[in-house]
N, CA, C and O atoms as a Tinker XYZ file with bonds, in Angstrom:
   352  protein
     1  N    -16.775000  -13.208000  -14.767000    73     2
     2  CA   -17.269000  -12.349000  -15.817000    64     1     3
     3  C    -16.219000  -11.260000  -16.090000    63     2     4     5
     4  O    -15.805000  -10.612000  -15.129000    81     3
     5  N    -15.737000  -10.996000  -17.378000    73     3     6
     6  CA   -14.575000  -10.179000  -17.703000    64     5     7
     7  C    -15.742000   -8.686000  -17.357000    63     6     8     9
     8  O    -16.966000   -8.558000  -17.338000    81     7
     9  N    -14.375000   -7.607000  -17.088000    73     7    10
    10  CA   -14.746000   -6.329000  -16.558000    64     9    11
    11  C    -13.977000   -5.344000  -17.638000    63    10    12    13
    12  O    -12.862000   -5.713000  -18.006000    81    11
    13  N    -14.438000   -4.281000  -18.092000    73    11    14
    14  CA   -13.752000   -3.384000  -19.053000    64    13    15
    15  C    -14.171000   -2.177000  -18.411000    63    14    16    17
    16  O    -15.334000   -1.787000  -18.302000    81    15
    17  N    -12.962000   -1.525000  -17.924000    73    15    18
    18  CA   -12.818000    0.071000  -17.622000    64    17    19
    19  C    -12.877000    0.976000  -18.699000    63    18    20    21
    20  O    -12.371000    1.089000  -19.816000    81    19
    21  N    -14.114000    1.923000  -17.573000    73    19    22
    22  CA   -13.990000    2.810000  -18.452000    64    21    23
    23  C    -13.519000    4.119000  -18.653000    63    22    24    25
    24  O    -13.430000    4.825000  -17.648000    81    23
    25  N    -13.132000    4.687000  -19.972000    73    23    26
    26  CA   -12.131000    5.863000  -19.935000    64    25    27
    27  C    -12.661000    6.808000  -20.083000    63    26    28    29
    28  O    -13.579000    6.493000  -20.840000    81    27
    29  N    -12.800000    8.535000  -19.742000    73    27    30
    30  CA   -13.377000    9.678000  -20.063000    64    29    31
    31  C    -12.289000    9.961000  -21.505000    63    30    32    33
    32  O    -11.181000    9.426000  -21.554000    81    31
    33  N    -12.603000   10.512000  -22.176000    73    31    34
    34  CA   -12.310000   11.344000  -22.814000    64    33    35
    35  C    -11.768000   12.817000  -23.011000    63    34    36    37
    36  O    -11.558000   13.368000  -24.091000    81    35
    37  N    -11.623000   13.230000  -22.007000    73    35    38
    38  CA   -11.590000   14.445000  -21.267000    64    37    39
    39  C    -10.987000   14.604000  -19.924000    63    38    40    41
    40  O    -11.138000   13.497000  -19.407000    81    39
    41  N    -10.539000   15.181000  -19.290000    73    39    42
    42  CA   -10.393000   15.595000  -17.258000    64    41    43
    43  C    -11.478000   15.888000  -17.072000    63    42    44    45
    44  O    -12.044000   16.818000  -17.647000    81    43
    45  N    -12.059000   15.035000  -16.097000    73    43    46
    46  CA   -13.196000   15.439000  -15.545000    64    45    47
    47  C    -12.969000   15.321000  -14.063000    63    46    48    49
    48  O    -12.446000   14.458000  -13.358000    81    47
    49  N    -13.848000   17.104000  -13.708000    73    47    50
    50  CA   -13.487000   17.210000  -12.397000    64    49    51
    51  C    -15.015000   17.203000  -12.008000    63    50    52    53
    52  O    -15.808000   18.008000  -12.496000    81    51
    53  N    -15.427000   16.080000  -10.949000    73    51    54
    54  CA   -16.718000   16.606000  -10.276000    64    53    55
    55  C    -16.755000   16.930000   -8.839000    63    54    56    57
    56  O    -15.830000   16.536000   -8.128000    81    55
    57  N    -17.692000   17.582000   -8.358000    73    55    58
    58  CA   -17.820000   17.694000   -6.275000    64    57    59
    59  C    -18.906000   16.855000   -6.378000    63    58    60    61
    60  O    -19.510000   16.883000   -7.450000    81    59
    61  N    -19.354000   16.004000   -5.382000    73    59    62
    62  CA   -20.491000   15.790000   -4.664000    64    61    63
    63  C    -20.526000   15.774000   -3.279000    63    62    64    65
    64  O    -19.806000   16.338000   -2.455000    81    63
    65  N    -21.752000   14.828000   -3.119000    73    63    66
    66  CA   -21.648000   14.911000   -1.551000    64    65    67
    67  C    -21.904000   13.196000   -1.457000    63    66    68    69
    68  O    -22.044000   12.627000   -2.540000    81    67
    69  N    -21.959000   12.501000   -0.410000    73    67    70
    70  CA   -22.145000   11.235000    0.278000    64    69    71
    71  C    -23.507000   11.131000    1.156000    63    70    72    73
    72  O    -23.794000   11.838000    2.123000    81    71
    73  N    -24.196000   10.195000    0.652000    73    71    74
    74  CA   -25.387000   10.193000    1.421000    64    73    75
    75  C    -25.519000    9.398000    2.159000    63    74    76    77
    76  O    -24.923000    8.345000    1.935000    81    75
    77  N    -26.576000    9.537000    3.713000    73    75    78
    78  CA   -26.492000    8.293000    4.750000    64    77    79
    79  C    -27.816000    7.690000    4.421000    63    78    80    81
    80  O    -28.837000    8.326000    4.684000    81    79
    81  N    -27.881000    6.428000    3.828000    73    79    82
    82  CA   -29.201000    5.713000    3.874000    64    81    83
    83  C    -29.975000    5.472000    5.353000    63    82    84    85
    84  O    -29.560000    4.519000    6.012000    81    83
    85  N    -30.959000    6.192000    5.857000    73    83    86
    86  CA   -31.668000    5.884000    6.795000    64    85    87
    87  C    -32.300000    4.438000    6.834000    63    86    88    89
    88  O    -32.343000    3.916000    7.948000    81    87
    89  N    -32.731000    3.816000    5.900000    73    87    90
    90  CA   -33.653000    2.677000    5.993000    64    89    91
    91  C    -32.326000    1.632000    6.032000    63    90    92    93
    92  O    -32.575000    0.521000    6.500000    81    91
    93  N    -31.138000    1.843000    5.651000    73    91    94
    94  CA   -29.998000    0.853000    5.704000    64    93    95
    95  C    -29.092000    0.985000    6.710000    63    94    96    97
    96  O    -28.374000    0.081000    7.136000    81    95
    97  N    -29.133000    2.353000    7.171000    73    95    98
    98  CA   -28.281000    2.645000    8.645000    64    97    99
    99  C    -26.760000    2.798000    8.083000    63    98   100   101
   100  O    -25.782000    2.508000    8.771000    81    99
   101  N    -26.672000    3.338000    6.615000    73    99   102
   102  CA   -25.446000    2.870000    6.121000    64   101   103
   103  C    -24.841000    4.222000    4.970000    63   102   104   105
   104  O    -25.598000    5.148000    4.680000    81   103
   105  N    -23.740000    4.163000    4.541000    73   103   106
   106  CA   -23.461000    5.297000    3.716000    64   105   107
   107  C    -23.194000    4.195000    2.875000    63   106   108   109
   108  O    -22.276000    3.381000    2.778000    81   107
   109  N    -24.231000    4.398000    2.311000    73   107   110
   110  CA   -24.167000    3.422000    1.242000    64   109   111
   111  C    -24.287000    3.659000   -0.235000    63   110   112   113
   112  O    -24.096000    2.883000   -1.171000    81   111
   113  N    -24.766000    5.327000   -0.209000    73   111   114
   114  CA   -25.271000    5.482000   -1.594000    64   113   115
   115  C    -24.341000    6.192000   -2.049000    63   114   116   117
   116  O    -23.938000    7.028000   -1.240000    81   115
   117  N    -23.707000    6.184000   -3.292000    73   115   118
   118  CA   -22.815000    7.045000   -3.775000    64   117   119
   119  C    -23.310000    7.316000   -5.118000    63   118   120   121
   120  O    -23.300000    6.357000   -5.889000    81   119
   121  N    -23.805000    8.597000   -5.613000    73   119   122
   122  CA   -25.035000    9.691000   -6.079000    64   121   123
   123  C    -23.527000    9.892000   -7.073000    63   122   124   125
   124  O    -22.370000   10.042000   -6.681000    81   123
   125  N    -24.148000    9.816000   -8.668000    73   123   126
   126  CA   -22.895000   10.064000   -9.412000    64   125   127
   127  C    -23.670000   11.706000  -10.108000    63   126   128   129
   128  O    -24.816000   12.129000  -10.263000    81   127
   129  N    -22.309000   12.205000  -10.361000    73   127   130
   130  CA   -23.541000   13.714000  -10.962000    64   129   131
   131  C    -23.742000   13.400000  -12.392000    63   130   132   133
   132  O    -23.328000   12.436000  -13.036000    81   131
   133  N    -24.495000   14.455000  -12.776000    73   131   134
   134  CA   -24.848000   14.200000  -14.116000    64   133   135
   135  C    -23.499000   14.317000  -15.271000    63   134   136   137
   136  O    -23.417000   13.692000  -16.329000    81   135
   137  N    -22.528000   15.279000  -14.732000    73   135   138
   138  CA   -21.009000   15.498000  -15.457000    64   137   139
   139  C    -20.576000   14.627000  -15.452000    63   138   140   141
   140  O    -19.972000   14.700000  -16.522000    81   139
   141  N    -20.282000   13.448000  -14.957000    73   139   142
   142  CA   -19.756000   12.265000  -14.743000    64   141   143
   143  C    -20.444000   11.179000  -15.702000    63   142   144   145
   144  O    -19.796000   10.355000  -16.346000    81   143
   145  N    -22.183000   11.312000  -15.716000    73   143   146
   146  CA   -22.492000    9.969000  -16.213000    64   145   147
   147  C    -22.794000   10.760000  -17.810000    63   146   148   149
   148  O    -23.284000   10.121000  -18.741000    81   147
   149  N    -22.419000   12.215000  -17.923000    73   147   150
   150  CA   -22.753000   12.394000  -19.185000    64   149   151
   151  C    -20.950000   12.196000  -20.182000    63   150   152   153
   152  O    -20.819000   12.291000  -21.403000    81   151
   153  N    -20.325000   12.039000  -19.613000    73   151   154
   154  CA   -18.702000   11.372000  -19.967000    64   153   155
   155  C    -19.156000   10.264000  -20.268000    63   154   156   157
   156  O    -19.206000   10.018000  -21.473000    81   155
   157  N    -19.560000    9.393000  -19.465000    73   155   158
   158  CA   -19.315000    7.661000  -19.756000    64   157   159
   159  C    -20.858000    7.175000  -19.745000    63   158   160   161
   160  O    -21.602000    6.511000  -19.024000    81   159
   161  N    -20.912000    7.987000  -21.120000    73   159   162
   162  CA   -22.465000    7.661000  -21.694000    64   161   163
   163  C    -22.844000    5.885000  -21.495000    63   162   164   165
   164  O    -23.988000    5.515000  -21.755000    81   163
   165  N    -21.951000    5.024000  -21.093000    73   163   166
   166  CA   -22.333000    3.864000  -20.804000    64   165   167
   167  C    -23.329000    3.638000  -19.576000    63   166   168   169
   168  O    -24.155000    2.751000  -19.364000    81   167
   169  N    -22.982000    4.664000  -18.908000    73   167   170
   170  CA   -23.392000    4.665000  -17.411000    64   169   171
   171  C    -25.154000    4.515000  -17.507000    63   170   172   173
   172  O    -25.885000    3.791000  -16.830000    81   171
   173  N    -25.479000    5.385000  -18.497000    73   171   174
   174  CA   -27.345000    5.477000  -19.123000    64   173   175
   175  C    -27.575000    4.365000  -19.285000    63   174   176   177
   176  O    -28.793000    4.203000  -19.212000    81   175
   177  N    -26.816000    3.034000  -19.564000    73   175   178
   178  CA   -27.749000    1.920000  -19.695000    64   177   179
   179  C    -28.200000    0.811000  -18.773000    63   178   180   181
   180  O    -27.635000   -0.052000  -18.102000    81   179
   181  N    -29.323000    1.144000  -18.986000    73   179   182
   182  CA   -29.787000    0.898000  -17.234000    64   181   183
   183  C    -30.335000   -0.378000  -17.026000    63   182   184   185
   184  O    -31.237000   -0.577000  -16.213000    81   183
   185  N    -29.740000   -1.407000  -17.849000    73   183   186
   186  CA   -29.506000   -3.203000  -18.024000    64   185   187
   187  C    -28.372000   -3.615000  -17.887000    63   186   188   189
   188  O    -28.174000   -4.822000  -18.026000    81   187
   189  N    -27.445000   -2.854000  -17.619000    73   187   190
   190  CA   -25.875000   -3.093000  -17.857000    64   189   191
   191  C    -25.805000   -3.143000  -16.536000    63   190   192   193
   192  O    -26.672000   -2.562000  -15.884000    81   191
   193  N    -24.739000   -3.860000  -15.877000    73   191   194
   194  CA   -24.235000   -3.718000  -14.523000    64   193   195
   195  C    -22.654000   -3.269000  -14.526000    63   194   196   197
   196  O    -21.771000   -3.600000  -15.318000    81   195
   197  N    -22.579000   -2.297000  -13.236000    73   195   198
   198  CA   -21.361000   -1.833000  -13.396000    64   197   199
   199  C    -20.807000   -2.299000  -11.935000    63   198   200   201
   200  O    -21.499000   -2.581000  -10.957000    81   199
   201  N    -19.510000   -2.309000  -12.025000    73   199   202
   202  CA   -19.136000   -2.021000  -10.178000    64   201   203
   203  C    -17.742000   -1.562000  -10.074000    63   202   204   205
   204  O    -17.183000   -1.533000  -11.170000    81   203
   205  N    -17.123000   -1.249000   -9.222000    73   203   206
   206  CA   -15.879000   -0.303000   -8.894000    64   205   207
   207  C    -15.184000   -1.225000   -7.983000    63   206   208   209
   208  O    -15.600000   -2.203000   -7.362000    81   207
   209  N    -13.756000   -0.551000   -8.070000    73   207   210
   210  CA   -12.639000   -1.103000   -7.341000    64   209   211
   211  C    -12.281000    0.290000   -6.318000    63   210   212   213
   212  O    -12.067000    1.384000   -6.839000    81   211
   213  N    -12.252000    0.130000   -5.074000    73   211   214
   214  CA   -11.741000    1.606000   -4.556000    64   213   215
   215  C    -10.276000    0.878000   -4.222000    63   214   216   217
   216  O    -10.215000   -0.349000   -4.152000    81   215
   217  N     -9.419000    1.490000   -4.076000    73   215   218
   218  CA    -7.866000    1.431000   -3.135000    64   217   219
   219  C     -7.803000    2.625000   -2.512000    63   218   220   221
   220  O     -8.075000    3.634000   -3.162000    81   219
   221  N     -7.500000    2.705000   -1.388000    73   219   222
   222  CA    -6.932000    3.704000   -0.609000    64   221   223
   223  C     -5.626000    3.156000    0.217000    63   222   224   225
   224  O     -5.562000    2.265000    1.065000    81   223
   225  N     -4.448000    4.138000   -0.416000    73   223   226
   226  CA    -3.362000    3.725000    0.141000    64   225   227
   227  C     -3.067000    4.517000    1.150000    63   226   228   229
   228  O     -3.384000    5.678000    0.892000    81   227
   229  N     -2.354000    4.311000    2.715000    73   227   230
   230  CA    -1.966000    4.832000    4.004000    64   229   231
   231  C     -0.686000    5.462000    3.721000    63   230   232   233
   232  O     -0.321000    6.263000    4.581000    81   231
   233  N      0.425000    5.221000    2.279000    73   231   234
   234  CA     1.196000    6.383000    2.763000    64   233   235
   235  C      1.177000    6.703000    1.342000    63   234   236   237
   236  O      0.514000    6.065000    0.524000    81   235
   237  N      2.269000    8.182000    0.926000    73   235   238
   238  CA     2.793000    8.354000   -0.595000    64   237   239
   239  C      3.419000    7.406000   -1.053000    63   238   240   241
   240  O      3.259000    7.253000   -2.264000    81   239
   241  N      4.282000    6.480000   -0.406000    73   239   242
   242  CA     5.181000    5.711000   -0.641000    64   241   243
   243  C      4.499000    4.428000   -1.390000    63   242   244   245
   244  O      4.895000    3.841000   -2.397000    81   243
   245  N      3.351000    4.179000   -0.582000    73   243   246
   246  CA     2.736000    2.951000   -1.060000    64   245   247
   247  C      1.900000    3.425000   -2.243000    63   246   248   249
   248  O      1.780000    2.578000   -3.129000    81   247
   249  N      1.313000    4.559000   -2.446000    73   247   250
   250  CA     0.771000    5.238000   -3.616000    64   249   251
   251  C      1.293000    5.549000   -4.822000    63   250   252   253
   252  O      0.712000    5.481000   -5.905000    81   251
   253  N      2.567000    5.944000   -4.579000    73   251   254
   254  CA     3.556000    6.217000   -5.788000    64   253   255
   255  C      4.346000    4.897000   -6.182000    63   254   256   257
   256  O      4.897000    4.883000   -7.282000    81   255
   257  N      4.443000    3.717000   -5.303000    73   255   258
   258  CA     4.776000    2.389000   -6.108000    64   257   259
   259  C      3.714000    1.567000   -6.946000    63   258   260   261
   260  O      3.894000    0.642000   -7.737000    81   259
   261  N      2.285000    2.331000   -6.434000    73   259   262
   262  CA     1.078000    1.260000   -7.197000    64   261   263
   263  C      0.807000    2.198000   -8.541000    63   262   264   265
   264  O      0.210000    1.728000   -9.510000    81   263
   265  N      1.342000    3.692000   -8.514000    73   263   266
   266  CA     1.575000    4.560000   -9.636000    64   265   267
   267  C      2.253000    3.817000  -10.508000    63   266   268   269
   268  O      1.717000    3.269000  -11.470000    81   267
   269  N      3.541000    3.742000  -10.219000    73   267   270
   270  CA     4.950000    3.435000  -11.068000    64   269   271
   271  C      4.468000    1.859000  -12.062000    63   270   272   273
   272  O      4.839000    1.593000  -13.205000    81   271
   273  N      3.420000    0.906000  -11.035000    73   271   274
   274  CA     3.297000   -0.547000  -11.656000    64   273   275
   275  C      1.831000    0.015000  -12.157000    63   274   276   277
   276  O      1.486000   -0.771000  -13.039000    81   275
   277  N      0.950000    0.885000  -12.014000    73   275   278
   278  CA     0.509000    1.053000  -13.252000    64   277   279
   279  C      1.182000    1.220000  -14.728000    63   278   280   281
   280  O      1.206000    0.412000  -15.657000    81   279
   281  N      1.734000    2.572000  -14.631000    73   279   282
   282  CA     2.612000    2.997000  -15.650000    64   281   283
   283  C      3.392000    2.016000  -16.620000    63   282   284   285
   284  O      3.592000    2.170000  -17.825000    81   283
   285  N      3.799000    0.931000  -15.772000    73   283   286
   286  CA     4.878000   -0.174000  -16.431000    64   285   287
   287  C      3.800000   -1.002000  -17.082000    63   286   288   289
   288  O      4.093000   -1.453000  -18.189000    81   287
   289  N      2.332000   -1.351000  -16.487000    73   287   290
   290  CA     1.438000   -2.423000  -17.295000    64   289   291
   291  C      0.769000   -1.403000  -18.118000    63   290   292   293
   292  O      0.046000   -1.941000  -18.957000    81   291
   293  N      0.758000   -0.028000  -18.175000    73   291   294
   294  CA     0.072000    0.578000  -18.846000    64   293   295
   295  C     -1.662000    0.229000  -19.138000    63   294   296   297
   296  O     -2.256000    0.109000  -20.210000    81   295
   297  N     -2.158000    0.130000  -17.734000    73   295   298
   298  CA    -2.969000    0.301000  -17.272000    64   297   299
   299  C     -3.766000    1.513000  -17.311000    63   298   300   301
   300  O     -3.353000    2.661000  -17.148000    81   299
   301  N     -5.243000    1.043000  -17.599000    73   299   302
   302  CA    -6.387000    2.426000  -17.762000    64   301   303
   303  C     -5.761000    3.888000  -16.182000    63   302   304   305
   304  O     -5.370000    3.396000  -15.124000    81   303
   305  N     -5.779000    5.100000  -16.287000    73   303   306
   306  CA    -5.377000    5.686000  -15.065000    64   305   307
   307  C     -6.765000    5.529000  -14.231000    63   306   308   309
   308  O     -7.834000    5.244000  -14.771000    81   307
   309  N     -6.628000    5.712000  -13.106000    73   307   310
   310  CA    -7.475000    6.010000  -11.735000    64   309   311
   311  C     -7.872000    6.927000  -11.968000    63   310   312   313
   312  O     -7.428000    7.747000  -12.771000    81   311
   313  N     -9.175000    7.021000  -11.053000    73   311   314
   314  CA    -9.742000    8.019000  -10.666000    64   313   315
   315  C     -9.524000    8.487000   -9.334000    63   314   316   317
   316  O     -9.742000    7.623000   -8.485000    81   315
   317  N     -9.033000    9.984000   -8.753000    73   315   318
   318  CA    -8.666000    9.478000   -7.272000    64   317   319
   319  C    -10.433000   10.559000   -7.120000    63   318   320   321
   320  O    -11.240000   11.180000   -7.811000    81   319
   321  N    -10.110000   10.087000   -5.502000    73   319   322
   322  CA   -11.531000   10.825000   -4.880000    64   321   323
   323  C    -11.045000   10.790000   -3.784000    63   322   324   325
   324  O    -10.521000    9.956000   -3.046000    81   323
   325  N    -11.441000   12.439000   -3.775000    73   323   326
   326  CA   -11.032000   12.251000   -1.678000    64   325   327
   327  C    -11.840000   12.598000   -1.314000    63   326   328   329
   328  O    -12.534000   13.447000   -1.873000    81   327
   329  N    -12.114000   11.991000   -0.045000    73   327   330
   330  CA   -13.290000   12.358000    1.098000    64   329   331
   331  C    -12.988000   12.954000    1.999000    63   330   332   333
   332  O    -12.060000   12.595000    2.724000    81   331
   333  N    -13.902000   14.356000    2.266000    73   331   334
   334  CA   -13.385000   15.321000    2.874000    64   333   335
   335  C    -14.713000   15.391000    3.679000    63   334   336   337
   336  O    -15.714000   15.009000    3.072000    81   335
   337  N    -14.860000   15.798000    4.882000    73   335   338
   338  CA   -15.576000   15.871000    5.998000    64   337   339
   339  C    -15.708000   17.461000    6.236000    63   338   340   341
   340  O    -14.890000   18.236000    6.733000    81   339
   341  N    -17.109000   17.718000    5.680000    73   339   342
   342  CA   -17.603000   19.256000    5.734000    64   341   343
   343  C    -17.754000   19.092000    6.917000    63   342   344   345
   344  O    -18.081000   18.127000    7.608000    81   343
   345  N    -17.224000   21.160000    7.311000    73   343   346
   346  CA   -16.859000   21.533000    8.875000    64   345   347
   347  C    -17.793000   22.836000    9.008000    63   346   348   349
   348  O    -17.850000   23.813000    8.263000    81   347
   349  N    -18.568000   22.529000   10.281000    73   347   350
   350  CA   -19.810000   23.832000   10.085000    64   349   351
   351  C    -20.888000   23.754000    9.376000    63   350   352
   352  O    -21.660000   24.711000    9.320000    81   351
């Protein structure tokens, strides 16, 4: 089934948080905010199926070459997200 990314219109910066599903034993849910799904007004249709690609690369090196071969296919940009582990 063909897949079409989608683009904001705008920089959009959001925070959330990561939730642990108790009944799944799993961090499984990833809670989009409302700033996010009010950008990609596609997101409201709630017959449509969506799904994501994550990459996480281990160095700059390997990050800034999967940069550069975006750039050359001129490819939709990423979204990055980092996960940060609240302290206290």
């Amino acid at each position: 089934m063909p897949k079409k990314t989608l683009t904001p219109r705008k920089i959009v910066r959001v925070n959330g948080i990561l939730s642990y599903d108790e009944a799944l034993q799993a961090w499984s849910i990833l809670r989009l905010r409302k700033d996010l799904i009010n950008e990609f007004n596609q997101l409201k249709e709630k017959r449509s199926k969506f799904s994501y690609e994550l990459l996480f690369y281990r160095s700059y090196e390997e990050f800034e070459k999967a940069m550069k071969d975006l750039i050359k296919k001129e490819e939709v940009l990423p979204i990055l997200m980092f996960l940060k582990k609240e302290m206290g």
